[in-house]
C-alpha positions as CSV (number, residue, x, y, z in Angstrom):
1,X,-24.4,-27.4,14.1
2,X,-21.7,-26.5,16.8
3,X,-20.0,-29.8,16.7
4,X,-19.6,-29.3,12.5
5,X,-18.7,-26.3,13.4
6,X,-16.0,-27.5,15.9
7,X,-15.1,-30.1,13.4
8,X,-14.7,-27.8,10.5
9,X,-12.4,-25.6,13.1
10,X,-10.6,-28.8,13.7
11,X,-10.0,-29.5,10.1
12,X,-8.8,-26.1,9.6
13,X,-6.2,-25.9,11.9
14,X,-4.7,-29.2,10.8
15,X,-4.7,-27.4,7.4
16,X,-2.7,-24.4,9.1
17,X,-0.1,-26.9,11.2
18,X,0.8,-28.4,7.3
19,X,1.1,-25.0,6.0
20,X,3.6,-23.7,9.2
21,X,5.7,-26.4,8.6
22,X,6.1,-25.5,5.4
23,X,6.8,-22.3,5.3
24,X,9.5,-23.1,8.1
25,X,11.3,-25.6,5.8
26,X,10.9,-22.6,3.6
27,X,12.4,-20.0,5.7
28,X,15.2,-22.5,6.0
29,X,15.9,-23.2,2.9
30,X,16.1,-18.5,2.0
31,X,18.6,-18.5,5.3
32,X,20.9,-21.3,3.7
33,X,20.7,-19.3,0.6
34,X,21.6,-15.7,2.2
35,X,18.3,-15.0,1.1
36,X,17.9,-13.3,4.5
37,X,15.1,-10.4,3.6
38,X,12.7,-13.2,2.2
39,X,13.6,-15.2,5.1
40,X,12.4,-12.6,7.4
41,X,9.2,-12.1,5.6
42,X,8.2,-15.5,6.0
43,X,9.1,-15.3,9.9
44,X,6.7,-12.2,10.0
45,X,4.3,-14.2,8.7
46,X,4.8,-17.0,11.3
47,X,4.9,-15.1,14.3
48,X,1.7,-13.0,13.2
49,X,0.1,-17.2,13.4
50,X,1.3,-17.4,17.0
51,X,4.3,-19.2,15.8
52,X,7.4,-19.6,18.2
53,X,10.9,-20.1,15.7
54,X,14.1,-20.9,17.4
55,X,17.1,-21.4,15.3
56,X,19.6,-23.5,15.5
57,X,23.1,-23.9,15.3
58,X,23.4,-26.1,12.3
59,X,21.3,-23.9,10.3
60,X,18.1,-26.1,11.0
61,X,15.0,-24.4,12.7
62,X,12.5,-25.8,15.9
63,X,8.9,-24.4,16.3
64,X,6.0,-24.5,18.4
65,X,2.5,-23.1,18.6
66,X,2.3,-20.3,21.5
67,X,0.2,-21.1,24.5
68,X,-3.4,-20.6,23.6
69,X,-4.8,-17.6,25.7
70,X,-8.5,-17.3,27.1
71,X,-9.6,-15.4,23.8
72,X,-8.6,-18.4,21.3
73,X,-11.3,-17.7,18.7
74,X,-10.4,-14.3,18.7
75,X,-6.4,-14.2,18.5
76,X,-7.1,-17.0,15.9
77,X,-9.0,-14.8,13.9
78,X,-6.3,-11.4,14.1
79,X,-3.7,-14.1,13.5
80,X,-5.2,-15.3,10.6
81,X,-5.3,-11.6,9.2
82,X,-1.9,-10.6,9.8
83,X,-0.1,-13.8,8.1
84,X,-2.6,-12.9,5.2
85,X,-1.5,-9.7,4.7
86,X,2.1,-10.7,5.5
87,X,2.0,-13.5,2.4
88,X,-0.3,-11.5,0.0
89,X,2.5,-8.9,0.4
90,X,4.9,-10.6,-0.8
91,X,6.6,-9.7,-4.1
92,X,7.3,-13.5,-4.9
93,X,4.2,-15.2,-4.9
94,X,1.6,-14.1,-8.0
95,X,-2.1,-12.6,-7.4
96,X,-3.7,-16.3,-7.6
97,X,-1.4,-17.6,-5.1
98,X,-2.1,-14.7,-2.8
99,X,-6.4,-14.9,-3.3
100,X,-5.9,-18.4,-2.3
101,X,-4.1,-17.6,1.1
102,X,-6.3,-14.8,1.9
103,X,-9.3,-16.7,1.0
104,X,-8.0,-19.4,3.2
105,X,-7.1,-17.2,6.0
106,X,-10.1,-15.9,5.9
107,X,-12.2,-19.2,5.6
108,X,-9.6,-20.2,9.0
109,X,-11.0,-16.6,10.7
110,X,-14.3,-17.3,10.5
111,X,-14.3,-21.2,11.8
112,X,-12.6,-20.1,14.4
113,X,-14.9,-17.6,15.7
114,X,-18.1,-19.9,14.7
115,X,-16.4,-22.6,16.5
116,X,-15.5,-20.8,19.7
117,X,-18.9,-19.2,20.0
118,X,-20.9,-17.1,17.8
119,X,-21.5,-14.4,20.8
120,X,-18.3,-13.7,21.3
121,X,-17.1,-9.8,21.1
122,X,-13.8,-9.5,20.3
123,X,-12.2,-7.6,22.7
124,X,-10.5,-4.4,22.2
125,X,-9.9,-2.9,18.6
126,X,-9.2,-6.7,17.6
127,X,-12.0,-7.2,15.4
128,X,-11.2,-3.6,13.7
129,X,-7.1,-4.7,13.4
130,X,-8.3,-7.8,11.8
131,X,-10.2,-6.3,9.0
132,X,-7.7,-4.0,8.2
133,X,-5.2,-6.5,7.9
134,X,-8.0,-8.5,5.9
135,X,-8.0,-5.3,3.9
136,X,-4.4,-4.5,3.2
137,X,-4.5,-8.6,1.9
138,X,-7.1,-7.6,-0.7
139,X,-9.6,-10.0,1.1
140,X,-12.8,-9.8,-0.9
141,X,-14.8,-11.8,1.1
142,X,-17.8,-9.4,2.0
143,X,-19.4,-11.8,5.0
144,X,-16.0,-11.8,6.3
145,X,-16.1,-8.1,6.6
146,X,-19.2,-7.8,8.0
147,X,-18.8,-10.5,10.6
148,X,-16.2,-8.5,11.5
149,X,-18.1,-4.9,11.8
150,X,-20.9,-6.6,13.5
151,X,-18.2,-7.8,16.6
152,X,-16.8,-4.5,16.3
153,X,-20.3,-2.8,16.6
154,X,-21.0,-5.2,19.3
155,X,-17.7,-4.1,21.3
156,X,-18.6,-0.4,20.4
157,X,-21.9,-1.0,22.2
158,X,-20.4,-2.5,25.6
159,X,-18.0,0.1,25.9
160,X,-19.6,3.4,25.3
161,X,-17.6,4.2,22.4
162,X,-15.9,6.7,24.9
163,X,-12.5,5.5,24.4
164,X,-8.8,5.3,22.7
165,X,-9.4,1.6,21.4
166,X,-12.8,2.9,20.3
167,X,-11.7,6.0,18.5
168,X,-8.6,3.6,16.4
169,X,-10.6,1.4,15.6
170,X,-13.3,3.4,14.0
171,X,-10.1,4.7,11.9
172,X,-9.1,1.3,11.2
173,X,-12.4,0.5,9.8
174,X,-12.6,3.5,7.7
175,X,-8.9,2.7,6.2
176,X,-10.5,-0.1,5.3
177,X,-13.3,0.5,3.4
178,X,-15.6,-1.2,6.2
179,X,-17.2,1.5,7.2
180,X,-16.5,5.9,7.9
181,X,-14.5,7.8,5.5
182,X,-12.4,5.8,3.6
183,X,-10.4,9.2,2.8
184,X,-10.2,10.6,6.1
185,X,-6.6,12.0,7.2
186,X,-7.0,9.7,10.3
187,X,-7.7,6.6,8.2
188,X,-4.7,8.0,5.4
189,X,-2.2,8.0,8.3
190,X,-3.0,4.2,9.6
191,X,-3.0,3.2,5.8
192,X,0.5,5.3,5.4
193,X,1.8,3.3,8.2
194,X,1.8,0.2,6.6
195,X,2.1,1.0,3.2
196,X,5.4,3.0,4.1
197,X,7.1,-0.1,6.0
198,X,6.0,-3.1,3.9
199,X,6.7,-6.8,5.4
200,X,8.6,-7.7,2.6
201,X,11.4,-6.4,0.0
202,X,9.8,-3.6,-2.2
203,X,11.0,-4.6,-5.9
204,X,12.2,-2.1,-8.2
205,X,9.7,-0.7,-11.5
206,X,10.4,-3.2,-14.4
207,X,10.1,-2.5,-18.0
208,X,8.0,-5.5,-18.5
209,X,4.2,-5.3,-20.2
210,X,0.9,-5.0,-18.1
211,X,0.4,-8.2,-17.1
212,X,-3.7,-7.2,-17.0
213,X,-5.5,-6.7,-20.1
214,X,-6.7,-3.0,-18.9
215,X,-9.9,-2.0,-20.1
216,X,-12.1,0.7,-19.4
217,X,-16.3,1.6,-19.6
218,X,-15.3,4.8,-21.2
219,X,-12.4,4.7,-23.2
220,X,-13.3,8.2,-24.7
221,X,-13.0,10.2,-21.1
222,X,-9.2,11.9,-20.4
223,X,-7.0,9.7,-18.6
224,X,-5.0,10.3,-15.9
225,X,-1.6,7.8,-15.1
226,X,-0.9,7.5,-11.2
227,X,3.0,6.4,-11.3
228,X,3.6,4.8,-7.9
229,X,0.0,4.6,-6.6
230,X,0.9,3.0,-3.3
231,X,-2.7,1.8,-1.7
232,X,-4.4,3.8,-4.1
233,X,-6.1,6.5,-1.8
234,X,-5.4,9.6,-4.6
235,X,-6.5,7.5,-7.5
236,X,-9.6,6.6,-6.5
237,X,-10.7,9.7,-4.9
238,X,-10.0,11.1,-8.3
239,X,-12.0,8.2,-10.5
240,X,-14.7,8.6,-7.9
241,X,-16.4,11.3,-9.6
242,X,-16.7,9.5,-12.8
243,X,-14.7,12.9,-15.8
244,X,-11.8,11.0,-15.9
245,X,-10.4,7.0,-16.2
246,X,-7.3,6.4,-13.8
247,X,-4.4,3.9,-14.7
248,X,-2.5,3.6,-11.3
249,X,0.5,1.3,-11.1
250,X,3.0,0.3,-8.6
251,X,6.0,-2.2,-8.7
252,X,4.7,-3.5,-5.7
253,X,1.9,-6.3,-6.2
254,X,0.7,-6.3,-3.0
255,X,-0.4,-2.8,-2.6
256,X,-2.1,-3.1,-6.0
257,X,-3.7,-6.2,-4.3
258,X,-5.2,-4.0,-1.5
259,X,-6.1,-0.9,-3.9
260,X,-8.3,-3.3,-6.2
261,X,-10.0,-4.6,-3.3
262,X,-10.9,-1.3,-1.9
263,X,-12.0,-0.2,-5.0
264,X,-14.8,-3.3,-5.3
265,X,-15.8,-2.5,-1.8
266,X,-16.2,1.4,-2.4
267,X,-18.0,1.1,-5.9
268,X,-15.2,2.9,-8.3
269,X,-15.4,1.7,-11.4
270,X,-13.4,4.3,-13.4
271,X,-9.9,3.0,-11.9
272,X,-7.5,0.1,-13.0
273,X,-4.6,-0.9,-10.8
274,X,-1.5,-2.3,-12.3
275,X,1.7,-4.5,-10.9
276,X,4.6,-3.0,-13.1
277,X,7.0,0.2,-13.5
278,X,6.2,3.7,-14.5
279,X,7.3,3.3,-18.1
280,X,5.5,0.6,-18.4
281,X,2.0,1.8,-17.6
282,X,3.0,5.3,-20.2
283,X,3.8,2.8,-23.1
284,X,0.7,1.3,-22.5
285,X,-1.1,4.5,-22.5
286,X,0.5,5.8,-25.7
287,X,0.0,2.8,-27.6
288,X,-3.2,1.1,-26.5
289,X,-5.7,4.6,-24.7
290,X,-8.1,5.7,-27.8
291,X,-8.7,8.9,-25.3
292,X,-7.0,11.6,-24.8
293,X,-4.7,11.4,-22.0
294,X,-4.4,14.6,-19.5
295,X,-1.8,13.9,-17.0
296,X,0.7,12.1,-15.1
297,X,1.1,11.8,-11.8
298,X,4.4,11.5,-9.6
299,X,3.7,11.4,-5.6
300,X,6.5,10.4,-3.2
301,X,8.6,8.9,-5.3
302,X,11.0,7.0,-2.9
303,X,14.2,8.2,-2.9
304,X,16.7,5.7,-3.0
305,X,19.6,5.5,-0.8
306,X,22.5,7.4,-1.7
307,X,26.2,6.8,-2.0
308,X,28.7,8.5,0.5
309,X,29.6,12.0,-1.1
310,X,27.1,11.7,-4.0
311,X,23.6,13.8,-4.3
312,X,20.6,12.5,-5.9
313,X,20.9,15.3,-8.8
314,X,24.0,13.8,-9.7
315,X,22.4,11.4,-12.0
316,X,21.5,8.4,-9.8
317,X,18.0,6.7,-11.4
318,X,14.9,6.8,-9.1
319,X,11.4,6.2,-10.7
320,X,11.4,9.5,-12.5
321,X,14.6,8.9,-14.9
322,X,14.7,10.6,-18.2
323,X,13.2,8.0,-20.6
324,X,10.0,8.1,-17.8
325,X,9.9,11.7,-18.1
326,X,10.3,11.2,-22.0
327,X,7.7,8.5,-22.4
328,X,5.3,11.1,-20.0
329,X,5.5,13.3,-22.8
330,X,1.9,10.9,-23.8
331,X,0.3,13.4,-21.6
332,X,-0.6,17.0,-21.3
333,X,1.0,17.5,-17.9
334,X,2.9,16.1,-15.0
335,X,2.5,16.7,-11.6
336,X,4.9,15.9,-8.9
337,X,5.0,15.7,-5.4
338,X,7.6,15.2,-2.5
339,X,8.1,15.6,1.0
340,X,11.8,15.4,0.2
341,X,13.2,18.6,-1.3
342,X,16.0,17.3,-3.8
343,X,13.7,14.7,-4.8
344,X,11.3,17.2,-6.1
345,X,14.4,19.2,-7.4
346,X,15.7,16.5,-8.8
347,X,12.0,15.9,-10.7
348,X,12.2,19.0,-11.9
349,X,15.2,19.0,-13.8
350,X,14.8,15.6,-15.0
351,X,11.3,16.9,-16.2
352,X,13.1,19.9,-18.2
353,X,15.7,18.4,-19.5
354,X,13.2,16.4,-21.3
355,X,10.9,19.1,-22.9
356,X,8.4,19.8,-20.0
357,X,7.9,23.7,-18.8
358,X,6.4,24.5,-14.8
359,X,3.6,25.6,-15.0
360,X,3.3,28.8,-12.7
361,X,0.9,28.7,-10.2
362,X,-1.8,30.8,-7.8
363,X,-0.8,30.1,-4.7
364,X,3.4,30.4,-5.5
365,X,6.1,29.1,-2.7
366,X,7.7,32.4,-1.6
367,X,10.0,31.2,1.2
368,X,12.2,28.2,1.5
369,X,10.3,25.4,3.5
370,X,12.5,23.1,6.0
371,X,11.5,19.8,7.0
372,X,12.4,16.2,5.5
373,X,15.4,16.8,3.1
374,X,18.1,14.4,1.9
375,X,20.4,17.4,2.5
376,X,19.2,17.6,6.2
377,X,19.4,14.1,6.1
378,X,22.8,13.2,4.8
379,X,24.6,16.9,4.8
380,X,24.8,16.6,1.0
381,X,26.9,19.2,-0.5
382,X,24.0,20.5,-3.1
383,X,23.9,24.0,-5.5
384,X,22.1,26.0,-3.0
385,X,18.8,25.9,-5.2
386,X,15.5,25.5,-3.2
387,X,11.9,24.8,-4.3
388,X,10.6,28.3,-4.5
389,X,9.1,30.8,-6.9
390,X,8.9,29.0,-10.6
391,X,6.2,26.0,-10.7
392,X,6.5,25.6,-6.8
393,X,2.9,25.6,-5.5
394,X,1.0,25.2,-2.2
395,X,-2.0,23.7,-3.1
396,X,-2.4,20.0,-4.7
397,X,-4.5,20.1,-8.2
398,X,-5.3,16.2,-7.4
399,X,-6.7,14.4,-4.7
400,X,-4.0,14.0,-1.5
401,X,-2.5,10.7,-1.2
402,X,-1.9,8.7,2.3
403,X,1.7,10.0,2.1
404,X,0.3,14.0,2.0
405,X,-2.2,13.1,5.1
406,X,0.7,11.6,6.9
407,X,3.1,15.1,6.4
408,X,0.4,17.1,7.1
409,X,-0.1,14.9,10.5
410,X,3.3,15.8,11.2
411,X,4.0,19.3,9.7
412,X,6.3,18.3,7.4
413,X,5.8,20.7,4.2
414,X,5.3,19.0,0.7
415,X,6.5,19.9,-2.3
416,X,4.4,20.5,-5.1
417,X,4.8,21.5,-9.0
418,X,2.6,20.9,-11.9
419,X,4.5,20.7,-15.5
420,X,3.1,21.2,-18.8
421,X,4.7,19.5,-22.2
422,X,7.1,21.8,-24.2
C-alpha cells in the first residue's frame, strides 16, 4: 500500500512539473503582451507551488523547484492549496476549468500526505491555512476537508490548544465552513482579508445574461437580490432560515466559486450564486421570479478610483449607476451600505433621482461619523452634505457581511440607509 502510494505521489508530481512549465511559457507569453496583471497572477500561483522564476533579459524566463524542507508532505499539501485558490480565482479561466485544478490540487494534497506518512501532524496552523485556501478555491472534496481537520485536531491535541497558531487556526476553519461558526466576526475578518485583495484582476459587472439557469425549491417565497455578494457571508446567513430565496451575484467568478461551495458544505439551499453584473441579476429577477421580490441589496460597493479634481457624485459609474437603480425598481426596497461616506451619498442620490424615497429609521444617525472617506482620502472638494438625519440608520436590517465584521474590527463606522420605491 505505501509503495502505490509513493508511486501515485510520484505520478502526481510529474503531472505538477508539466503543468509549471506551462504556466511559465504562459506567464511569458502575458509579459510579451503587456499583459502584466495576468502575468502576475500566474506568478502568484507559481511561487504558492514552491516555484523559483527568474527573468531574463531577453524576455525569456528560468525556474526551479525550491529546496524541499523536512516537512515535504506537508508544504506540498499548503502549496497545493494556495496555487488552487490562486488559479480558481482567476477571472479568465471558466468554472469547469477551475473544478478541474482544484480537484487536481486537491487529489496532489492528499498523495502527498498519504505518501509521506499517514501520521504525520502538520505542524502549525498549516493544515487549517490549507483548508481555507481549499475553501476560497470552491474545493468540494469532503474527505479532503476532513483529512485536513483530523491533522488539525491532531496538532490541537499536541499543543494544548493554548496558543496564537491554535486560536487562527480555529478561525481559519470556521471561515471555512470546516468546522466553528462559519459567521463569526473572527472568521468574517480572515475571509475579508482575502476577499478584499484578490490574486487577480477584479473585472467590471457586465450586462450579459446569467450564465446559470437559476432555479429555486420555492419560487413562491419573497426574494431578496444581493448585488456584489463578495464570499457570500450576508446571503447565506439570510437564506439560512428558510422565509426568503436569495439571488447573490458578483462580477467576480471566483468568489462566486467559494460562496457555492460554502453553501453545499453549510446545508443552505434557499441561495443561488451568480457570475455577472448587478443589472443583470435585476433583469433576471423582473423577467423570470414568479414571486414577489422584496429587496435589493447594495454592500460595499467598491468605489472606483477617481480622477484628479473630480468627486464620485460628479457622475462617474460605479455598480450603483442609474439604469441599476432603475432596473431595482423590481423590488420593494433597497438597502445600501458603505464604509465610504460619498459612496453612500453618492447611492443615495443616484437612488432618488430614480424614484426611490429613504425610508426613516429607529435608530437615526444624529452626528456626522468620521472614518474611511474618499474626501479624507483624496481632499475632494464635496457640498458639505454628510450622512445624517433622513434614511441614515445605525442598525443593519440584513445579516452583516465580511466587509461590516472587518469595520467593526477596526472602528471604522458604516453607513447604512434602507430605500423604499416611489
Amino acid at each position: 500500500m505505501v509503495a502505490w502510494l509513493r508511486l501515485a505521489y510520484v505520478c502526481a508530481t510529474a503531472s505538477a512539473l508539466c503543468d509549471i512549465a506551462t504556466l511559465v511559457a504562459r506567464r511569458t507569453t502575458l509579459r510579451r503582451e503587456r499583459a502584466y496583471a495576468e502575468a502576475d497572477a500566474v506568478l502568484l500561483e507559481l511561487k504558492a507551488r514552491g516555484v523559483v522564476v527568474r527573468d531574463l533579459p531577453d524576455g525569456a524566463s528560468e525556474w526551479r523547484l525550491a529546496a524541499p524542507r523536512p516537512d515535504a508532505g506537508a508544504a506540498s499539501a499548503l502549496a497545493a492549496a494556495k496555487g488552487a485558490r490562486a488559479f480558481a480565482a482567476r477571472a479568465d479561466v471558466d468554472d469547469a476549468a477551475a473544478a478541474a485544478r482544484v480537484a487536481e490540487a486537491g487529489a496532489e494534497a492528499l498523495a502527498a500526505l498519504d505518501a509521506f506518512d499517514a501520521a504525520v501532524v502538520l505542524p502549525g496552523r498549516q493544515a487549517a491555512d490549507a483548508a481555507f485556501h481549499f475553501a476560497l478555491a470552491g474545493a468540494a472534496d469532503d474527505e479532503l476537508f476532513s483529512r485536513l481537520a483530523a491533522a488539525r485536531a491532531s496538532e490541537l491535541a499536541r499543543t494544548g490548544g493554548d496558543n496564537v497558531n491554535d486560536a487562527q487556526a480555529a478561525e481559519k476553519l470556521a471561515a471555512a465552513a470546516v468546522g466553528g461558526d462559519f459567521f463569526s466576526p473572527r472568521a468574517a475578518v480572515w475571509r475579508w482579508r482575502y476577499t478584499a485583495s484578490p490574486d487577480g484582476p477584479r473585472p467590471a459587472g457586465g450586462d450579459d445574461d446569467l450564465v446559470d439557469d437559476v432555479r429555486f425549491d420555492d419560487p413562491s417565497k419573497p426574494l431578496v437580490v444581493d448585488l456584489g455578494c463578495g464570499l457570500g457571508a450576508s446571503a447565506l446567513a439570510l437564506a439560512g432560515d428558510g422565509r426568503v430565496n436569495v439571488l447573490a451575484c458578483d462580477a467576480a467568478p471566483g468568489c462566486v466559486r467559494a460562496a457555492r461551495a460554502f453553501a453545499a458544505r453549510l446545508g443552505v439551499r434557499d441561495v443561488r450564486f451568480a457570475a455577472c453584473g448587478a443589472a443583470a441579476a435585476l433583469r433576471w429577477a423582473a423577467a423570470r421570479y414568479p414571486g414577489p421580490v422584496a429587496r435589493a441589496l447594495v454592500q460595499f460597493p467598491t468605489p472606483f478610483s477617481l480622477e484628479e479634481g473630480s468627486a464620485l457624485r460628479s457622475g462617474m459609474d460605479f455598480m450603483l449607476t442609474p439604469e441599476v437603480a432603475g432596473l431595482a425598481r423590481v423590488a420593494e426596497e433597497v438597502y445600501v451600505a458603505s464604509n465610504c461616506e460619498d459612496v453612500a451619498l453618492r447611492c443615495a442620490d443616484v437612488l432618488e433621482a430614480a424614484g426611490w424615497d429613504g425610508v426613516a429609521p429607529e435608530d437615526p444617525v444624529l452626528l456626522p461619523r468620521d472614518g474611511n472617506t474618499l474626501r479624507e482620502a483624496r481632499a475632494l472638494a464635496v457640498d458639505g452634505r454628510r450622512a445624517v438625519g433622513g434614511p441614515w440608520r445605525l442598525s443593519s436590517p440584513v445579516p452583516w457581511t465580511d466587509s461590516e465584521h472587518h469595520c467593526e474590527a477596526q472602528g471604522a463606522p458604516v453607513h447604512r440607509a434602507l430605500f423604499r420605491r416611489r
